[in-house]
N, C-alpha and C positions, 0 to 999 in steps of 0.2 A: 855497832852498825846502825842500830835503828836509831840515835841519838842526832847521826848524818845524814839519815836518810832525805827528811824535805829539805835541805841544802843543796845535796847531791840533785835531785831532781831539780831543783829548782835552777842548780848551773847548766843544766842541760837543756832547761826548756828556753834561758837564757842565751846559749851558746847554739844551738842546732834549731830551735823554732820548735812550733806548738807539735808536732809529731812523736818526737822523742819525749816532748812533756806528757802527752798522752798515754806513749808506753811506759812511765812513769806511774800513771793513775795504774794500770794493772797489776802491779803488785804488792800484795799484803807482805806483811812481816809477822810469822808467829815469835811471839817475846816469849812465849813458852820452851821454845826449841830455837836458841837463839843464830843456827847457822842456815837457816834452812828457808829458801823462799816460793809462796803460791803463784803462779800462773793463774789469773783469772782475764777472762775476756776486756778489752775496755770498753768503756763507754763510748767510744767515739776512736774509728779507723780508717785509716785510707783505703781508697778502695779506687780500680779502676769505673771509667761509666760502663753501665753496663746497655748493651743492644743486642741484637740478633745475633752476632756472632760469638758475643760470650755474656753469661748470665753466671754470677756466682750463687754458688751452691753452699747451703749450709751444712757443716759437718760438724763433728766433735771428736777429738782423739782422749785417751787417757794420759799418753806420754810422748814427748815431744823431741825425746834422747834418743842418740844414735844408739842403735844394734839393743835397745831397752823393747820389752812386752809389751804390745801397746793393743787395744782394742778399738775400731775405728767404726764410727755410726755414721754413714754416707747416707746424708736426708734426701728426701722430696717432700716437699710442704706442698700444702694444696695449690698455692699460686706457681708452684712451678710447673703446673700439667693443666693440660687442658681438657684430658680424655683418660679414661683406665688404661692401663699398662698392660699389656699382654705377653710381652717377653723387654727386659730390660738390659742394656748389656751397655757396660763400664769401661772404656778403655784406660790401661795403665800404663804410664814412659816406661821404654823400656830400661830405661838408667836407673829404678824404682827397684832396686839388688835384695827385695823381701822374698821367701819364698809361699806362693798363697795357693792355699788345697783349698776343694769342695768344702772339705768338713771342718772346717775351720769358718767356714760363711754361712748367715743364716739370713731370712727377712723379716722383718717384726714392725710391726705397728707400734708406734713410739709417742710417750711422750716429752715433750722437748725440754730439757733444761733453762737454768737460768744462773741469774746470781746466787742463788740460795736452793739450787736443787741442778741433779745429776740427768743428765736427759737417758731413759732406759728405758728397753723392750715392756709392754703393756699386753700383747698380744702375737704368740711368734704365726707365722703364714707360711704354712705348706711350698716347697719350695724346689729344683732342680736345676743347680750351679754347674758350669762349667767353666773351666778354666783352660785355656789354647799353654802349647808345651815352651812357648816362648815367658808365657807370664805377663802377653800385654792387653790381652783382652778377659774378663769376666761376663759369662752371659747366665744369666736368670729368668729361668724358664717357671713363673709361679704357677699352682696348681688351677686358681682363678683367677682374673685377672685385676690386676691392683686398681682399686677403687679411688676414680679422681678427689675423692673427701678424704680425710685425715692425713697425716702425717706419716711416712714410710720409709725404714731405714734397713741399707744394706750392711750386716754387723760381720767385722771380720777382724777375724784375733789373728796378730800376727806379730814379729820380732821386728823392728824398724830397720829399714834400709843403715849399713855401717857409712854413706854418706850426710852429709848435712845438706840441705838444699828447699828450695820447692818442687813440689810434686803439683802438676796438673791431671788430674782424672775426670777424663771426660764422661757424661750421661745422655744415651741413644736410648729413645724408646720407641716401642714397635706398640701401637693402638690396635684393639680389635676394630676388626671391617677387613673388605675385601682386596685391600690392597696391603701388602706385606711390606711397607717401609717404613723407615727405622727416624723419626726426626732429633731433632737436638734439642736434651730439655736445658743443659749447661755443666757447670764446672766446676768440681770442687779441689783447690788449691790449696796441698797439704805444705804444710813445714817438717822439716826435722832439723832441729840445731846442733 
């Protein structure tokens, strides 16, 4: 297999255009463990533009398989806020067939991964989740209010949906001050193959 490999890629970037050649740069080949292939981010992805009504959201899953254990860190970077957070709440499709408890979700001040490192909890933040009985809303009521500096992830361990698809999960947040509404920070667009 790996003898084929920049062939293979190379008929595809050929045949389909520079997109599928880039999904091509994404994957390593360990030669150690000759069946077995890494998912790693690429360097260069499509993406829609982004504006007011949709801004994408950085996340990171563990696993990317249907009905497989996966652990899922739903960011806010500082450029995504403009103000501290004072209640947060996450809508999920309802087509999204996971089952997701309180105690299963935490919030933690994260640092971000990359090519060469795991993005993971740094500091976990006092925290009270609820979950609505349908499964399409999450709301996070922190004990302080989330600070517009650093980086902030909602970590939820859960079994992946038995469909393959995209998942969009929207992000509402409610700012301290005297008026109780909820704006839109954006949108994190999960996969599962």
């Amino acid at each position: 297999m790996l003898k084929h490999f920049p062939k293979l890629c190379s008929n595809k970037i050929a045949a389909l255009g520079l997109v599928t050649g880039v999904a091509c740069t994404g994957l390593i080949i360990d030669i150690t463990k000759p069946n077995q292939v890494k998912a790693i981010p690429s360097l260069l992805e499509f993406r829609w533009d982004q504006n007011k009504d949709y801004r994408k959201l950085y996340y990171w899953q563990s696993s990317r398989r249907q009905r497989d254990r996966a652990t899922y860190y739903l960011i806010l970077k500082p450029q995504d806020r403009r103000t501290a957070i004072l209640k947060l709440s996450i809508t999920v499709p309802d087509y999204f067939d996971a089952k997701i408890t309180p105690k299963k979700l935490k919030l933690c001040e994260v640092q971000l991964g990359g090519m060469t490192s795991r993005t993971k909890c740094i500091k976990n933040i006092s925290a009270t989740f609820e979950v609505n009985k349908t499964q399409t809303a999450i709301d996070v009521f922190p004990k302080k209010p989330i600070p517009s500096n650093g980086s902030y992830a909602v970590v939820m361990k859960i079994f992946n949906p038995t469909d393959s698809g995209m998942f969009q999960f929207n992000a509402l947040a409610q700012a301290p001050g005297d008026v109780p509404m909820a704006g839109y920070l954006g949108s994190w667009s999960i996969d599962i193959d």
